[in-house]
N, C-alpha and C positions, 0 to 999 in steps of 0.2 A: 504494500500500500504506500500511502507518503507518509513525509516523516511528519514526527511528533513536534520538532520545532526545527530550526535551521540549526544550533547547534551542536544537537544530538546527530544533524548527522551531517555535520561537516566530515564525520568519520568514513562517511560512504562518499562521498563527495569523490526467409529462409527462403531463399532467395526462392523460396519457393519456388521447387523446382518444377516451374510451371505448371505444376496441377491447375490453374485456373488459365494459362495460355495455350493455345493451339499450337503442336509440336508442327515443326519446319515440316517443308516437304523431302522426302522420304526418309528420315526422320524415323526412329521405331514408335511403334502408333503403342499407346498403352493399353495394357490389360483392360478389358472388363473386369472391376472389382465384384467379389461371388457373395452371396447374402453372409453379412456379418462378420465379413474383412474389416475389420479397424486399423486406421491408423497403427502402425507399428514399427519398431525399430527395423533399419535395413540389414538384412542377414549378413551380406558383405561390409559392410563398414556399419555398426550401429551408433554412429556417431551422427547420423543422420538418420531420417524419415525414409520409410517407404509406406506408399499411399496411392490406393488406385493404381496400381504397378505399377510408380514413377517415384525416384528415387525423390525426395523431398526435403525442401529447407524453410522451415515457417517464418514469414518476417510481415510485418505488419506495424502501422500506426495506429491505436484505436483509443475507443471512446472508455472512460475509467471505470470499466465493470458493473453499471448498474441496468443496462440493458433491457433486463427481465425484471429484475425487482421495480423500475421506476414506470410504475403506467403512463405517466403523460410521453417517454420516447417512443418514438416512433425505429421500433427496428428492422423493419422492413426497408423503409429509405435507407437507415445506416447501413446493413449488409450489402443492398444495390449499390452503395456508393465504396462500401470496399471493394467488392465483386470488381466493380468499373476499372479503379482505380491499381486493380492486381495486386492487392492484400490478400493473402490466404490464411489468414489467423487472428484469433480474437479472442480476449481474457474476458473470462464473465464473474462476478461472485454471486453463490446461489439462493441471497436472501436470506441467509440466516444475521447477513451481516451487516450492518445499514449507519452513515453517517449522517451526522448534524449540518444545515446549511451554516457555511463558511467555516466549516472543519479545512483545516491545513491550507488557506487563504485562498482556496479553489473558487473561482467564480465558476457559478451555474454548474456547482458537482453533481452527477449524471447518480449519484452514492449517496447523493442526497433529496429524494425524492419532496417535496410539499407535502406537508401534510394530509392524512386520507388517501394520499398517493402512493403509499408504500406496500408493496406486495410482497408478503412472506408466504415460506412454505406452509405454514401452519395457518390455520382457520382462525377468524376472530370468534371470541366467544359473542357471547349476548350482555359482557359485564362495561359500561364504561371503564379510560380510565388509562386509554395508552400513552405513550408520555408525548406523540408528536399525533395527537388526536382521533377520535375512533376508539373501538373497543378492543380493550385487552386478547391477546392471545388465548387459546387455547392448547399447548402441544400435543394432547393427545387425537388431534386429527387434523387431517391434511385439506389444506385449500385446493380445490380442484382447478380454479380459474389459474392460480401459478403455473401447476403442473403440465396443463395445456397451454400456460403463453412459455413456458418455458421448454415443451416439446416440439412447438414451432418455430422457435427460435433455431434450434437447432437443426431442426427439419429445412429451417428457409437458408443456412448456413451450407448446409450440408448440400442443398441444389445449387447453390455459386462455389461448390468447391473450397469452401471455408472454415476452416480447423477451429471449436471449440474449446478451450481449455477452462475447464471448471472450479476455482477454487472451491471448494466446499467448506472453510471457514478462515475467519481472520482477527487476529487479537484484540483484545479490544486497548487501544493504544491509549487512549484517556478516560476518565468516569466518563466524560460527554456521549460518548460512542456504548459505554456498559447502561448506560443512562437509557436508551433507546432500545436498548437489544431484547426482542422475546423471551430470550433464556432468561433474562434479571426477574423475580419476583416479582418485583412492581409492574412488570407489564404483563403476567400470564395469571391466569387462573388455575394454575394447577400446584403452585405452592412451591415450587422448584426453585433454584438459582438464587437464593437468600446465601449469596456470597458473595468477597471482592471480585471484580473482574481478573486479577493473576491467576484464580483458580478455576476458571473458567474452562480451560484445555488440560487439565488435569485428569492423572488417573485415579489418584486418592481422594481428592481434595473440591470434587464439583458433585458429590451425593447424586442425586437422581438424575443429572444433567446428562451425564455419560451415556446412561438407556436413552434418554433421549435423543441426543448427536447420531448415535449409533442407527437409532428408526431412521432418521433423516436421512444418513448414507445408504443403507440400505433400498429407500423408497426412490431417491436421486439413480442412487446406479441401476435399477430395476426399471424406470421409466425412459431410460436413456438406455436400455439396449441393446437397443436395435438400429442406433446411428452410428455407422463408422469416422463418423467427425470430430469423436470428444476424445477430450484426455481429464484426467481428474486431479487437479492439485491436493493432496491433503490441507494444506494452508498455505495463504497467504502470508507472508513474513511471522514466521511463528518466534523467533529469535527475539520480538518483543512478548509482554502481558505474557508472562509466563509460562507459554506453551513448553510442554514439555517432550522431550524425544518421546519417550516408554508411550506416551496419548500419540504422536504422530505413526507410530509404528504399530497402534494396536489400530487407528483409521485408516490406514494401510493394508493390514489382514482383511478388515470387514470388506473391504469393495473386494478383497482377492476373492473370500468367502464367500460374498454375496455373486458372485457371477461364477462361481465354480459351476455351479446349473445351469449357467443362461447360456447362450449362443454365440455371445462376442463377448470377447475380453479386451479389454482397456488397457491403454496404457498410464500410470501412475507416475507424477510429478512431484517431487518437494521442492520446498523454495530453502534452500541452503543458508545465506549469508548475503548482506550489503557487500557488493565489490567483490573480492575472493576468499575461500578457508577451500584449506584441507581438509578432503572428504573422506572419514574415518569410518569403519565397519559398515559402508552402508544394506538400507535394507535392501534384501534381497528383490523384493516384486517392486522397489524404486527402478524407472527407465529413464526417468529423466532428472536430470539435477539442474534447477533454476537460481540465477544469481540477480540481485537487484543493482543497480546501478554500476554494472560492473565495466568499469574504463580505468585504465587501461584491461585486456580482458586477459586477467593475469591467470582468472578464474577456469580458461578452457586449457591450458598449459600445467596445469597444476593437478588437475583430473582425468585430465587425455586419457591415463593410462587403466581406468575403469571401464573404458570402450561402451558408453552412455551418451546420450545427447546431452550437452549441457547447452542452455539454454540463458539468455540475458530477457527474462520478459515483465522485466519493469523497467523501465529508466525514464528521467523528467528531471526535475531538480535543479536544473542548467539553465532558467533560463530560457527566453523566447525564442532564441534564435537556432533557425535552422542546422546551422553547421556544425552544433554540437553534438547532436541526435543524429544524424547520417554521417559524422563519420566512426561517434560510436558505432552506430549499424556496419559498417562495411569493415573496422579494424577486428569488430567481434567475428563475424564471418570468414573472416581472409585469415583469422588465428584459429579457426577449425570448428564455430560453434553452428549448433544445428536449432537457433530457435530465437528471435529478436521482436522485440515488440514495447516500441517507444507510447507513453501515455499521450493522447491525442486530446489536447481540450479543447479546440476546433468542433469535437461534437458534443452539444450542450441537445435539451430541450429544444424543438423549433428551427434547431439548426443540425440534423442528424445525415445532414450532407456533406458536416465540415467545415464550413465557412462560418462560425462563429469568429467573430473579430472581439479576442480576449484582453486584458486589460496587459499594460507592460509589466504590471505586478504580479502577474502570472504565475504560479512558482517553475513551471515547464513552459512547454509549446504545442509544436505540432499544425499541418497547417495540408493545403491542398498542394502544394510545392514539394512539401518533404515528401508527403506519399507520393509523387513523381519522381522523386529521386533515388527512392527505395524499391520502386519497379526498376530501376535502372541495375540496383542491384540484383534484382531476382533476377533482370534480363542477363547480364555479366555470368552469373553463375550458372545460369541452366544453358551457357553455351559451352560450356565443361563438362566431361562424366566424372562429377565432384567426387562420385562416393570412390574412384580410383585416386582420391587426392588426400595428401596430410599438411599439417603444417610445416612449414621449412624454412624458416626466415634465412638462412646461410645460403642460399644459393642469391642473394644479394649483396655483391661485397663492396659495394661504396655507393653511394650517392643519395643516403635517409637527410634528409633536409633537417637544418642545424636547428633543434627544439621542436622539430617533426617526430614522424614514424614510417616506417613500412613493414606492409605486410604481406607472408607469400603463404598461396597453397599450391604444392607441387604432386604432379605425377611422374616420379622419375623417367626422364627421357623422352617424355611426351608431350606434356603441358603444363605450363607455370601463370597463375593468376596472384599479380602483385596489384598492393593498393597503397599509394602512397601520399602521406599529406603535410603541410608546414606547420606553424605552430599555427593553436586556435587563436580564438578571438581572447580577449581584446588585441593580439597581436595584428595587425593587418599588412599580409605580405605583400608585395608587390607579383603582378602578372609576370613571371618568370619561367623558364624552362628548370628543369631537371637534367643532370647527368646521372644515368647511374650505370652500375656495372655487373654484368647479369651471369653467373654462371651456368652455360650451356650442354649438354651433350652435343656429339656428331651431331649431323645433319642440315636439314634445308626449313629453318625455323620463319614463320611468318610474327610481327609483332604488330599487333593495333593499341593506339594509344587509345580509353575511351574514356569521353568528361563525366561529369556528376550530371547532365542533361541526355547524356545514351549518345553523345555522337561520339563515330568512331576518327579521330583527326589529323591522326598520321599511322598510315600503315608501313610496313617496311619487310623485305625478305633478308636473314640473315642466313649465311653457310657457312658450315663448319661451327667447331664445337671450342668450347674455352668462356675463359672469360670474355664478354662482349660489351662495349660500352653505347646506351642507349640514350638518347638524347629527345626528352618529350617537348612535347609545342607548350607555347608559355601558360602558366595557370596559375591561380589566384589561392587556393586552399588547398585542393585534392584533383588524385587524377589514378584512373587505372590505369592497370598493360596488362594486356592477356596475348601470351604466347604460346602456342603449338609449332609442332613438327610435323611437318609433313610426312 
């Protein structure tokens, strides 16, 4: 989620391999996917997606998880305007979790629904008496109107080729947030959650609340499937409010447990850490490991060797401007990660096309610009056969731009995808070329230089194998090169 104040987390401070684009002509045409294919790790490289028989990279701009729980959005426009736009992936939270208007200085949070506007899984009772108006929960029964706007969601994702990812719960980071939450006493009729919010994701220490979470998983993973578009987060940033490993691990078994009978099996998410940690004993039915704010992404280098998708699917925090959020996206990618999804506040209420024009106090961005530059990414990468590709930054041996970066994924002998960029902002570089120096195998290697806008602006044929020095056309922040052999 975001953070608790600026301080706290000065600390943190896919290319979708075109499943939603039409493959080139002659081109291997994809599988039909067979009832109850889900999304799943690629057997050859599970460092990536496979989906619909196409190897797959999820990258996405979106709207901040309220989707389904906030009845006035319209998500039908939203997914049409990802669909459009060649975003193949979208973070939802599933309503058990709901914030305050002007939590974390979000204008128009999509998480923070108007009053009587709030859609949870659970039924309201007949008692007045909730705290953001309307009557008190019930948990022991389920809201049918959710479970169908939230089966259509998925269902209208699922027809544009767009990856669901479900957190299914998230700490409660302030009383403000425990203050509203169905599970607190004060807002259920069934006598439950008459504790602090730390104890909330507990396995000792949340009394009746645990049977409860656990229905709710249970009844989530059960209604969902039969979509091969979802993945299930255990949580959202559980490293704050006290979430505990032994609770994420026991809501990890139940979705394992609960689909041991059903048709499709899902793949399973946890969200790790702000930026990177060392990922120690993890759980076994974990496939994907997610990092929040993770720049530089020291976090896919560090975990590589668990052969997992790891995934960057929060980031914001930066700031309005573009250039922060796409080249995060493209340094996480080009370092081997298989999953990116920048916070989009461009989609508000009324504006679920994007074009919300947000305040400069923003605490992120996101804009109809960036998602054109993040297809550019997914276009770059799905003209690779990534899943034949690893990290290699050494076949680069001069020319990283002073207080820059670059980054390589190479196919030994085949193909090298470098992304390279000067320093960020407030720095302002001047429109300058690059020299750098490229280590080669033999061969008759072709190199296209390609901008942040998809053009490609200098091509070039090199022969013969060594080091080779490359010289791109002048540019302002960023620029690819993608090289094959003939």
């Amino acid at each position: 989620m975001t953070w608790l104040v600026m301080g706290r987390w000065m600390s943190i401070l896919a290319v979708a391999t075109a499943s939603v684009s039409a493959p080139a002509a002659g081109a291997r045409q994809p599988e039909q996917p067979r009832a109850h294919e889900a999304i799943s790790l690629h057997p050859e490289n599970p460092h990536y997606f496979l989906w619909r028989g196409r190897p797959t990279i999820l990258i996405t701009s979106a709207e901040h998880y309220g989707a389904v729980m906030n009845l006035d959005f319209d998500f039908r426009r939203y997914l049409n305007t990802l669909a459009a736009e060649g975003m193949n992936y979208t973070r939802l939270m599933s309503g058990a979790y709901v914030e305050p208007e002007g939590a974390f200085k979000i204008t128009r949070n999509t998480l923070a629904p108007r009053p009587r506007r709030y859609l949870a899984p659970w039924a309201r009772s007949n008692q007045p008496g909730y705290a953001n108006g309307g009557n008190k929960f019930d948990l022991s029964k389920w809201d049918e109107a959710y479970f169908k706007r939230l089966k259509t969601f998925v269902a209208d994702g699922a027809s544009k080729n767009i990856v669901v990812e479900l957190s299914l719960f998230c700490p409660m980071y302030e009383d403000m947030q425990w203050a509203l939450s169905p599970m607190n006493t004060v807002n259920n009729v069934n006598g439950v959650g008459a504790i602090g919010r730390n104890d909330v994701y507990t396995l000792d220490r949340n009394g009746p609340l645990l049977a409860t979470q656990v229905a709710l998983v249970r009844k989530i993973v059960t209604e969902l499937n039969e979509f091969d578009n979802v993945i299930y987060e255990i949580s959202n940033e559980p490293y704050f409010g006290g979430v505990t490993m032994a609770w994420q691990h026991h809501i990890a078994d139940t979705i394992v447990e609960t689909e041991r009978t059903l048709p499709s099996k899902h793949l399973i998410s946890q969200n790790i850490a702000n930026k990177s940690a060392k990922i120690a004993d993890p759980h076994s039915s974990v496939s994907i490991f997610n990092f929040h704010y993770a720049t530089p992404p020291d976090a896919v280098a560090t975990n590589y060797a668990l052969n997992r998708v790891i995934g960057d699917d929060e980031t914001g925090f930066r700031g309005v401007d573009d250039a922060f959020y796409r080249s995060e996206a493209w340094e996480f990618v080009l370092a081997g990660g298989g999953l990116y999804n920048n916070l989009d506040y461009s989609f508000t209420v009324g504006h679920e096309n994007g074009t919300f024009a947000y305040p400069s106090t923003q605490p992120g961005g996101g804009s109809r610009a960036l998602r054109r530059q993040l297809k550019v990414l997914r276009d770059f990468m799905d003209s690779f056969d990534f899943v034949r590709m690893s990290p290699d930054d050494s076949v680069i041996k001069e020319g990283v731009p002073d207080g820059g970066a670059a980054r390589a994924l190479v196919d030994p002998g085949k193909a090298i995808a470098i992304y390279v960029r000067k320093p960020l902002p407030p720095a302002k570089p001047a429109s300058t070329p690059t020299s750098m120096q490229i280590q080669l195998a033999d061969g008759v290697w072709s190199a296209e230089w390609v901008t942040m806008i998809g053009s490609v602006v200098r091509g070039a044929k090199l022969r013969g194998g060594g080091i080779r020095t490359l010289e791109s056309p002048p540019y302002e922040l960023d620029i690819a090169l993608r090289l094959k052999r003939e």
